[in-house]
MARTOR-780598 format. One record per residue: x, y, z of N, C-alpha, C in turn; residue in one letter. Coordinates in nm, 2 decimals. Layout:
<rs>
nu:X nv:Y nw:Z cau:X cav:Y caw:Z cu:X cv:Y cw:Z rest:A .
...
</rs>
This chain:
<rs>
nu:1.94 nv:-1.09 nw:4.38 cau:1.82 cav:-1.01 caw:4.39 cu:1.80 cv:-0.94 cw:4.26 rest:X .
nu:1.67 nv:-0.96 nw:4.23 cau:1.66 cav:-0.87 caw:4.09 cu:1.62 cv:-0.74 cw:4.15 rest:X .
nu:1.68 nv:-0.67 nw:4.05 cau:1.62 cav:-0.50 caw:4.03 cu:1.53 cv:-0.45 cw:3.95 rest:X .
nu:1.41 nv:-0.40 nw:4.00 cau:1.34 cav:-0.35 caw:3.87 cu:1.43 cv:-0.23 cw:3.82 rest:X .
nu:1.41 nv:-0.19 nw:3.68 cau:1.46 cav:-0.09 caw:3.56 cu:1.35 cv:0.00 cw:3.53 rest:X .
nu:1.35 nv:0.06 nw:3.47 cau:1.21 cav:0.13 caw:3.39 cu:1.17 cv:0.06 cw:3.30 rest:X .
nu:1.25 nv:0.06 nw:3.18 cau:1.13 cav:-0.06 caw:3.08 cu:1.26 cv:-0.13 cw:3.08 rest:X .
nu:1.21 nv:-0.28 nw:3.07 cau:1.24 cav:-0.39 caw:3.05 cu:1.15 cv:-0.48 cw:2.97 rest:X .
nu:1.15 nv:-0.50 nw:2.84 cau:1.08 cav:-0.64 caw:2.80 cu:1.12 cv:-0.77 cw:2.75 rest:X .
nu:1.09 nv:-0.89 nw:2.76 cau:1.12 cav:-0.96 caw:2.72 cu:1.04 cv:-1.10 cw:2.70 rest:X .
nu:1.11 nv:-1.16 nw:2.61 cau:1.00 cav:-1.28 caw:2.52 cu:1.03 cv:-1.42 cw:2.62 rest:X .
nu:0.90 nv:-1.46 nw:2.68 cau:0.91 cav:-1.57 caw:2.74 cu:0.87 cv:-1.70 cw:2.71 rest:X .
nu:0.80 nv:-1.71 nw:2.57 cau:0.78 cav:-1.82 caw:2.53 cu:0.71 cv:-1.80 cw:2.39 rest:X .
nu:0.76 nv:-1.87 nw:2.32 cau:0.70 cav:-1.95 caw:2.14 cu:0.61 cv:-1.97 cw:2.10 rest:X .
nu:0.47 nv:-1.96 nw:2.10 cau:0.37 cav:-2.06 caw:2.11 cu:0.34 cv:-2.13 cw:2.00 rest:X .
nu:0.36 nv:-2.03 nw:1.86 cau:0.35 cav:-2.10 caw:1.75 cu:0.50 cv:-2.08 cw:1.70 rest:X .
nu:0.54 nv:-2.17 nw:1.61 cau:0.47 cav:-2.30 caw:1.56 cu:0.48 cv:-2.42 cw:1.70 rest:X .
nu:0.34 nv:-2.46 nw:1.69 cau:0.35 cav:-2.55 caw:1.82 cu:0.42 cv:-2.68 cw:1.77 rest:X .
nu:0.41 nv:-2.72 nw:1.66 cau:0.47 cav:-2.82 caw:1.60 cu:0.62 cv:-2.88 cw:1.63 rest:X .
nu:0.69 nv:-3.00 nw:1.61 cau:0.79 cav:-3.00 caw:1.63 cu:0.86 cv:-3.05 cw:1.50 rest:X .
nu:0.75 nv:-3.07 nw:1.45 cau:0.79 cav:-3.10 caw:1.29 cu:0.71 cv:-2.99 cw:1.18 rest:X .
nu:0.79 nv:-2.96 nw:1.06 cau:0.70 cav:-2.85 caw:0.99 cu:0.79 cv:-2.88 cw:0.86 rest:X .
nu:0.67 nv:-2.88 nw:0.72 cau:0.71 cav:-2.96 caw:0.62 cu:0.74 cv:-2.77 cw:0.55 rest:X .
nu:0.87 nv:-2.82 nw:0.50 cau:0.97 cav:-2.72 caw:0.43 cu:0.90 cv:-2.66 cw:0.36 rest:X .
nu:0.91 nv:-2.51 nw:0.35 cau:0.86 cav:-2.42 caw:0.22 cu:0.73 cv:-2.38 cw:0.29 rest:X .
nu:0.63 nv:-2.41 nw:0.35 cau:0.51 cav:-2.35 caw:0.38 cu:0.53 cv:-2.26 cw:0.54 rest:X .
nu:0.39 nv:-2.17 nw:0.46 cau:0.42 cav:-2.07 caw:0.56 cu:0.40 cv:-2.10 cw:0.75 rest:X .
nu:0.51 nv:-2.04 nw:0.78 cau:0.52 cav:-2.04 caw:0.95 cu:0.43 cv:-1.96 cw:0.99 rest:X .
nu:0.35 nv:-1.98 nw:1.12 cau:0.28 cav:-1.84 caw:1.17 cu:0.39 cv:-1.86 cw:1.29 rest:X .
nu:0.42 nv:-1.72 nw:1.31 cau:0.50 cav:-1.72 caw:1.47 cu:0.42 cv:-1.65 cw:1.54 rest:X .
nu:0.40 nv:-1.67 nw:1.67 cau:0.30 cav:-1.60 caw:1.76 cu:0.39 cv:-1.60 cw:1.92 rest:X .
nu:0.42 nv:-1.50 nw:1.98 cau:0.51 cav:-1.50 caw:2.08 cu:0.44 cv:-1.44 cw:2.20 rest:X .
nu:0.48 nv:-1.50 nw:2.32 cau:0.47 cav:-1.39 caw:2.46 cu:0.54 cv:-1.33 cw:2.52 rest:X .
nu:0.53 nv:-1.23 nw:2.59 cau:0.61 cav:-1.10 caw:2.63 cu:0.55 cv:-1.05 cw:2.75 rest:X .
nu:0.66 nv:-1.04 nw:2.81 cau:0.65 cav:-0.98 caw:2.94 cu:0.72 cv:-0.88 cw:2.97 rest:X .
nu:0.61 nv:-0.76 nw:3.00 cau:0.67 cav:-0.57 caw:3.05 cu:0.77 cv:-0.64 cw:3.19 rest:X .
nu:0.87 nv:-0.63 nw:3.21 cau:0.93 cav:-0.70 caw:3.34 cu:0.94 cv:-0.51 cw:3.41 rest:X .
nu:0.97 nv:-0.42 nw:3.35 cau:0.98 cav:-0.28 caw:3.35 cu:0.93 cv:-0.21 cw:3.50 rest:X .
nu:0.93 nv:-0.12 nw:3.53 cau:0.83 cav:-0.04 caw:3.62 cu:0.77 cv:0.06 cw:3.53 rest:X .
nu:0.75 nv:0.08 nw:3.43 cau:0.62 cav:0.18 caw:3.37 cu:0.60 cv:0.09 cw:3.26 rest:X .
nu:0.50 nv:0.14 nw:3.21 cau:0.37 cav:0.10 caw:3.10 cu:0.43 cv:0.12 cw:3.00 rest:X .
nu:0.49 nv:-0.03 nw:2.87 cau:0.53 cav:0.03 caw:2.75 cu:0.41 cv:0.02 cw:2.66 rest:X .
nu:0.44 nv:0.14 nw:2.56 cau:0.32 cav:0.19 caw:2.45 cu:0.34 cv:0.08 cw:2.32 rest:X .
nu:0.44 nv:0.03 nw:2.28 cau:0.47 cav:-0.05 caw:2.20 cu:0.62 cv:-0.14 cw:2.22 rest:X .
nu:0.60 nv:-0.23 nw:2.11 cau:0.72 cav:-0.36 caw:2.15 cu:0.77 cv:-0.38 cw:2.00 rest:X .
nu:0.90 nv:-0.42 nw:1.97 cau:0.92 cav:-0.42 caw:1.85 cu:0.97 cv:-0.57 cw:1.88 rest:X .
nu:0.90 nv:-0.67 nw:1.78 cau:0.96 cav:-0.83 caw:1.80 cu:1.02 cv:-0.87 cw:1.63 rest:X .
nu:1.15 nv:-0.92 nw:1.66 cau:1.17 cav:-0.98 caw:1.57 cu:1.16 cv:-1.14 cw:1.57 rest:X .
nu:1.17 nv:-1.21 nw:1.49 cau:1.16 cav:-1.37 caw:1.43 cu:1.25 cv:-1.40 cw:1.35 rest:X .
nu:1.35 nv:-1.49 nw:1.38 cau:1.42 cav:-1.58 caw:1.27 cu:1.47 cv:-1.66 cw:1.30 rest:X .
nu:1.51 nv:-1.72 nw:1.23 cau:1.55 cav:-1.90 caw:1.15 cu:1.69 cv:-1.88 cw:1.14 rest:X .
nu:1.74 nv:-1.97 nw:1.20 cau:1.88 cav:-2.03 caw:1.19 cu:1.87 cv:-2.20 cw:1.19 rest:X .
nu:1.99 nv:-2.23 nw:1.11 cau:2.05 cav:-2.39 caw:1.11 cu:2.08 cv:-2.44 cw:1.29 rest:X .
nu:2.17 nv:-2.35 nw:1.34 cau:2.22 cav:-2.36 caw:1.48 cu:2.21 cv:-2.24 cw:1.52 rest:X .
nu:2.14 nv:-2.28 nw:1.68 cau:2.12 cav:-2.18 caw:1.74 cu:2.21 cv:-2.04 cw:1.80 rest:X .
nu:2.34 nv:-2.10 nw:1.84 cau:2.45 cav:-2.05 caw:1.86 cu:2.57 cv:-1.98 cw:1.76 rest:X .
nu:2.48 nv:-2.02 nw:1.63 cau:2.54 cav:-1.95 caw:1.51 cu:2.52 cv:-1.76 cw:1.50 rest:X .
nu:2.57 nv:-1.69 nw:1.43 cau:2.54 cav:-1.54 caw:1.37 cu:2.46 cv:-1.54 cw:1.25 rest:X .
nu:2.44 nv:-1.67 nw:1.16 cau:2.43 cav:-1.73 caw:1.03 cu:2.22 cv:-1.71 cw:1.04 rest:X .
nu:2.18 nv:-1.61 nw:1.02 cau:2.06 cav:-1.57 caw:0.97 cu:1.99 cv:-1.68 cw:0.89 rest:X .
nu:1.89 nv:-1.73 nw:0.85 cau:1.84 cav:-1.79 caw:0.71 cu:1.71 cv:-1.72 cw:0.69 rest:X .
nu:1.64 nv:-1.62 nw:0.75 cau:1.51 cav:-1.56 caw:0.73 cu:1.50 cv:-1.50 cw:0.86 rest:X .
nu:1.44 nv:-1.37 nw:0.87 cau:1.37 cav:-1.29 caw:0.96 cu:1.26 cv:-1.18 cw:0.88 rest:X .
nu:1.17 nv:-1.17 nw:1.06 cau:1.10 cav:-1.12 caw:1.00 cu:1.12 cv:-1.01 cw:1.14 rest:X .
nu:1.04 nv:-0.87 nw:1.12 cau:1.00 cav:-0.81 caw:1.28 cu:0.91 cv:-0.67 cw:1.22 rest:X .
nu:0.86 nv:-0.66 nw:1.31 cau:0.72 cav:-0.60 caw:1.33 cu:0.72 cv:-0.53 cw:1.47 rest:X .
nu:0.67 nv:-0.39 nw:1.45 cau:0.63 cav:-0.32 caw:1.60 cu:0.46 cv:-0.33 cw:1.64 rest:X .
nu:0.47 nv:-0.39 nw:1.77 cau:0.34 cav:-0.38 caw:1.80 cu:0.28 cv:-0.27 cw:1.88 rest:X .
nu:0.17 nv:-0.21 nw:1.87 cau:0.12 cav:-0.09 caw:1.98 cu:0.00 cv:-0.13 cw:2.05 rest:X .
nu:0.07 nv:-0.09 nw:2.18 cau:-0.01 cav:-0.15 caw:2.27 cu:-0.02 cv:-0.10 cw:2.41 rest:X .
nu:-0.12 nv:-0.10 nw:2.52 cau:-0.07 cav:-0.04 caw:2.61 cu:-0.05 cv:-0.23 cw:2.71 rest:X .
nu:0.09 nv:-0.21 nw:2.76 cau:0.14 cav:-0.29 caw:2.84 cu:0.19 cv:-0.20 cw:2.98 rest:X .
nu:0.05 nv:-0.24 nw:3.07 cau:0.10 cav:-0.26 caw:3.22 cu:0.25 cv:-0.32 cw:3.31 rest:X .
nu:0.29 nv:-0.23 nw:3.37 cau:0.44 cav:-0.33 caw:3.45 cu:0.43 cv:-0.45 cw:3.50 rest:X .
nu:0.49 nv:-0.56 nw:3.43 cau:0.48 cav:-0.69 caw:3.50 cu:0.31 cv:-0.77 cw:3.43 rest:X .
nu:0.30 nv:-0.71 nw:3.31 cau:0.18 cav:-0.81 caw:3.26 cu:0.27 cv:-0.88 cw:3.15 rest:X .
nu:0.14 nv:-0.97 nw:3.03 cau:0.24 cav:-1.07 caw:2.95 cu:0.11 cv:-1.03 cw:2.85 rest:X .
nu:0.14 nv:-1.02 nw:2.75 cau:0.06 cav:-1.00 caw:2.59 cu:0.11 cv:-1.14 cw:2.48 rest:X .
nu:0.03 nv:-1.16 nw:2.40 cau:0.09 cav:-1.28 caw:2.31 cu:0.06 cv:-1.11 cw:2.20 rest:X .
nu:0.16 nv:-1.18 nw:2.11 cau:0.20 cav:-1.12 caw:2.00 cu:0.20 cv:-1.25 cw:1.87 rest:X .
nu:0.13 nv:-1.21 nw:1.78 cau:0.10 cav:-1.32 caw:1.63 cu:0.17 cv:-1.18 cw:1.51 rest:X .
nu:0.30 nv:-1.23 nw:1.46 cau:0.33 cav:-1.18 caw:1.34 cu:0.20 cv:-1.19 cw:1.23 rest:X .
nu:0.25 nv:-1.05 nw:1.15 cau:0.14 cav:-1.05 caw:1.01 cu:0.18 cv:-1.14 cw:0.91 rest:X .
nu:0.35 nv:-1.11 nw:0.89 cau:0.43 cav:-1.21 caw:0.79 cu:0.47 cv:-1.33 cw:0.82 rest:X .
nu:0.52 nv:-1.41 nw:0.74 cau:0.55 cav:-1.57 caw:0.79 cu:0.66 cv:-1.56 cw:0.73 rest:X .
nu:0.71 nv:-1.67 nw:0.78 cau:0.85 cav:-1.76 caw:0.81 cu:0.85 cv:-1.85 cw:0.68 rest:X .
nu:0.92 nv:-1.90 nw:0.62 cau:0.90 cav:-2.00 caw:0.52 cu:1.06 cv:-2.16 cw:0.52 rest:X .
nu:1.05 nv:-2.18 nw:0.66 cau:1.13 cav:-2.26 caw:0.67 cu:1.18 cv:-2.33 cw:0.59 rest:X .
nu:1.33 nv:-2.38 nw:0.55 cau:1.39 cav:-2.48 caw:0.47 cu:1.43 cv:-2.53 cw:0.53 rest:X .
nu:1.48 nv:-2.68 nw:0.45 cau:1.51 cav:-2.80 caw:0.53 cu:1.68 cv:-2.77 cw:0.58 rest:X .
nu:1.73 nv:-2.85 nw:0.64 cau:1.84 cav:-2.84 caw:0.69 cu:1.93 cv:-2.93 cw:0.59 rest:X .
nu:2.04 nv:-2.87 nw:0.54 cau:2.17 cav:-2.96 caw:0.52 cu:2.18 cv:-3.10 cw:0.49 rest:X .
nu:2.13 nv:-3.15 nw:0.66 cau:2.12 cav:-3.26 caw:0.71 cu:1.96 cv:-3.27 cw:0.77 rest:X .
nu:1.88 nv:-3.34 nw:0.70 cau:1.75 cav:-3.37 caw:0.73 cu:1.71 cv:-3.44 cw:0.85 rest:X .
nu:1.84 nv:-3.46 nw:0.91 cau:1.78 cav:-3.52 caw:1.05 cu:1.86 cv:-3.44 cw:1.15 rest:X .
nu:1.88 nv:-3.29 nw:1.11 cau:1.91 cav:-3.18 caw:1.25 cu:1.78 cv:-3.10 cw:1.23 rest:X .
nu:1.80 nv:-3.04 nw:1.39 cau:1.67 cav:-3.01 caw:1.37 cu:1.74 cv:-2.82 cw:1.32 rest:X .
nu:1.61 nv:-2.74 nw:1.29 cau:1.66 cav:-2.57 caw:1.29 cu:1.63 cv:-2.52 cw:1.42 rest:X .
nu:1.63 nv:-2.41 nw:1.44 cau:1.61 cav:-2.32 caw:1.56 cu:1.57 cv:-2.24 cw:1.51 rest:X .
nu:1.42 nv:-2.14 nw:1.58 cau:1.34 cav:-2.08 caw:1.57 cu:1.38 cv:-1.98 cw:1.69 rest:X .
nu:1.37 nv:-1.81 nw:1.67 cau:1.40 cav:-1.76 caw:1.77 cu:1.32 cv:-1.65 cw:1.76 rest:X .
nu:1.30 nv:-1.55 nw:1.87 cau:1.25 cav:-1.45 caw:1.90 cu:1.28 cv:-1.33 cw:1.98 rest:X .
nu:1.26 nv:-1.20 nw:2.00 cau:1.37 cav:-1.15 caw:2.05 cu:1.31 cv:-1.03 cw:2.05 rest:X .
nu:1.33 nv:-0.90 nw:2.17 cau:1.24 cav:-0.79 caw:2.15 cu:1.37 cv:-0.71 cw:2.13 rest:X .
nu:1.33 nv:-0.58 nw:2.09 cau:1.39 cav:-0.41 caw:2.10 cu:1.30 cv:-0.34 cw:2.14 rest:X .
nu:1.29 nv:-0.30 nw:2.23 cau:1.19 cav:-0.28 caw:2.32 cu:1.28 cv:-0.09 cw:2.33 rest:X .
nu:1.24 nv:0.04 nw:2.33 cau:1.28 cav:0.16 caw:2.34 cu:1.32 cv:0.14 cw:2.47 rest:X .
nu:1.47 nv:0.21 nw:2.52 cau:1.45 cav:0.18 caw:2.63 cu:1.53 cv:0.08 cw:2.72 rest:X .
nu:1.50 nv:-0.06 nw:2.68 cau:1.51 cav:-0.16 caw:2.75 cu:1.66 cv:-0.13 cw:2.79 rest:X .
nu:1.72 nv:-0.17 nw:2.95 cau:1.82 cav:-0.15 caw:2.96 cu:1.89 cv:-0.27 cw:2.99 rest:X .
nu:1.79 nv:-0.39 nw:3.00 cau:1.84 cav:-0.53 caw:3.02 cu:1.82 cv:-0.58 cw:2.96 rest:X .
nu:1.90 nv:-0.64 nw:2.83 cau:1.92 cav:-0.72 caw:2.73 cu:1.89 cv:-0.88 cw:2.77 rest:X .
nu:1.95 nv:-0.94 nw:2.82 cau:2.00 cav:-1.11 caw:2.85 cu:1.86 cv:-1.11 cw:2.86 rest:X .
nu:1.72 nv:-1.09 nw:2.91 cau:1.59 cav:-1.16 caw:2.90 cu:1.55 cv:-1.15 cw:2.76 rest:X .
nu:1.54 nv:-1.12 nw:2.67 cau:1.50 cav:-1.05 caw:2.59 cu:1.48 cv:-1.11 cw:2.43 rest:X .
nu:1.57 nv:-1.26 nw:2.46 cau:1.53 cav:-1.35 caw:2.34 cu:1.53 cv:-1.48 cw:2.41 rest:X .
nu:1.44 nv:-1.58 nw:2.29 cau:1.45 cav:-1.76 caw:2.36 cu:1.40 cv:-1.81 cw:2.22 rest:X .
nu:1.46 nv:-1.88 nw:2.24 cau:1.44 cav:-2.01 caw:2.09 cu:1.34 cv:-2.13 cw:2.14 rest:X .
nu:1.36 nv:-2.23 nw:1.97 cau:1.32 cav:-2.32 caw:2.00 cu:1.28 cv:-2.45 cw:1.86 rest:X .
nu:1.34 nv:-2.54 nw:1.89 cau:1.41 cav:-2.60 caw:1.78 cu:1.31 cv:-2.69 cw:1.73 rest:X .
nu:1.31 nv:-2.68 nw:1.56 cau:1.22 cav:-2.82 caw:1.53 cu:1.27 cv:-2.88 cw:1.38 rest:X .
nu:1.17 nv:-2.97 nw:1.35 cau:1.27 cav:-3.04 caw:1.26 cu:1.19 cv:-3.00 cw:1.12 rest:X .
nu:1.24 nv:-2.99 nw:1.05 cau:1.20 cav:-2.98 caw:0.89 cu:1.19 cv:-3.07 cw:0.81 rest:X .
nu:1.04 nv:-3.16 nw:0.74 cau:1.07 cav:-3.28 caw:0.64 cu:1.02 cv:-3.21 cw:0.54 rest:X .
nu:1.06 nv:-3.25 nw:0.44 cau:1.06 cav:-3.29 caw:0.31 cu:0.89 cv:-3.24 cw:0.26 rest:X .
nu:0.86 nv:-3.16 nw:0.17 cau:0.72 cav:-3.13 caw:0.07 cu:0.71 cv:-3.20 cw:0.02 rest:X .
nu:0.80 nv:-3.33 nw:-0.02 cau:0.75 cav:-3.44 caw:-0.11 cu:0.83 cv:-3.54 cw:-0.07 rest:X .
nu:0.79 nv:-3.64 nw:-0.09 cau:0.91 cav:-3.79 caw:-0.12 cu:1.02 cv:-3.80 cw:-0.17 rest:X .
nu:1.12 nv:-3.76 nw:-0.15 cau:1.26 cav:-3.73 caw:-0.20 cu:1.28 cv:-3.91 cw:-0.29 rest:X .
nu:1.23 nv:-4.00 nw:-0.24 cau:1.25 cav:-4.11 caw:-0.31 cu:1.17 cv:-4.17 cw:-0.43 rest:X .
nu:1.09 nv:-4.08 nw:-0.47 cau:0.98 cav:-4.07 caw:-0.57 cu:1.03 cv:-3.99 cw:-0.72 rest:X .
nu:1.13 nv:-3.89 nw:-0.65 cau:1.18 cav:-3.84 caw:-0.73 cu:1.23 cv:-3.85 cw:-0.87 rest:X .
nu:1.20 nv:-3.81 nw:-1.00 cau:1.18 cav:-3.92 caw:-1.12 cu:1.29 cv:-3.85 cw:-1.23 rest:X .
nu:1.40 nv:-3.90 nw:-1.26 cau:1.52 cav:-3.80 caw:-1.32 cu:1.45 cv:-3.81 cw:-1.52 rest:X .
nu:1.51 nv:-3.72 nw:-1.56 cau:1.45 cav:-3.79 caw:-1.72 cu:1.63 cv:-3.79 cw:-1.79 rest:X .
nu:1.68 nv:-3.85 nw:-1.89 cau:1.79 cav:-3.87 caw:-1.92 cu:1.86 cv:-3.83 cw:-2.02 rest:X .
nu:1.89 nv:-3.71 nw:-2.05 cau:1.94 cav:-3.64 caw:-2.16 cu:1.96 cv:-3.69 cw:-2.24 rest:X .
nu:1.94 nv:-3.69 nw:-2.34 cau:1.94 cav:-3.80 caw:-2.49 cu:2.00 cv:-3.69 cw:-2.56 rest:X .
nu:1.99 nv:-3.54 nw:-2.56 cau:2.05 cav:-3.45 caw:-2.70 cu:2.19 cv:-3.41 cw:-2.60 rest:X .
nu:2.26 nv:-3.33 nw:-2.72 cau:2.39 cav:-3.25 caw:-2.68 cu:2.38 cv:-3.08 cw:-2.72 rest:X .
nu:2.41 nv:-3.06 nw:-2.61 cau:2.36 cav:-2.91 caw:-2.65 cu:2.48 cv:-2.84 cw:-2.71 rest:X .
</rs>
């Protein structure tokens, strides 16, 4: 049986990048939804965004987070679109994919475990890695 809390928020889904592929180095828009799970009205939501290689890792590669103000009803859902962007890089291994996550701090919140969800895509290449054209050192420095 769930219990309601007083404020509770948490992110229920990703929307952007809807993509499952996204070419390295350009900018990400992240755009999230959120749900007051709470019994009173929160005034604002603080969301962060970042990028990891593995999801299950501590290992950061970029974040971003921004407080939103807003008035949220108990039990409604708001989408939330960051101002800043993400600027993914490729992975190690070009054919793992990264993980994309999202996550509130919500003042307050006393139940954490809702409160973030990911979602994994793959990163190619800004250019043809096999195009790549070396030139050959001819002097000695």
């Amino acid at each position: 049986e769930y219990q309601f809390v007083d404020y509770d928020a948490g992110v229920i889904e990703i929307l952007d990048p809807e993509s499952k592929r996204y070419i390295e180095g350009l900018p990400m828009t992240v755009k999230a939804k959120v749900k007051n799970f709470g019994l009173f009205t929160m005034d604002s939501v603080k969301l962060t965004a970042l990028i990891k290689f593995k999801r299950d890792t501590t290992h950061v590669i970029e974040s971003i987070t921004e407080t939103f103000y807003l008035n949220m009803p108990s039990l409604t859902e708001a989408e939330f679109t960051f101002a800043d962007k993400l600027y993914p890089p490729l992975n190690f291994n070009v054919f793992d994919s990264i993980s994309i996550g999202v996550f509130t701090s919500a003042t307050n919140d006393t139940i954490q475990r809702n409160d973030t969800i990911y979602k994994n895509f793959l990163t190619i290449p800004g250019y043809n890695l096999q195009a790549v054209n070396t030139v050959q050192i001819t002097e000695k420095c």
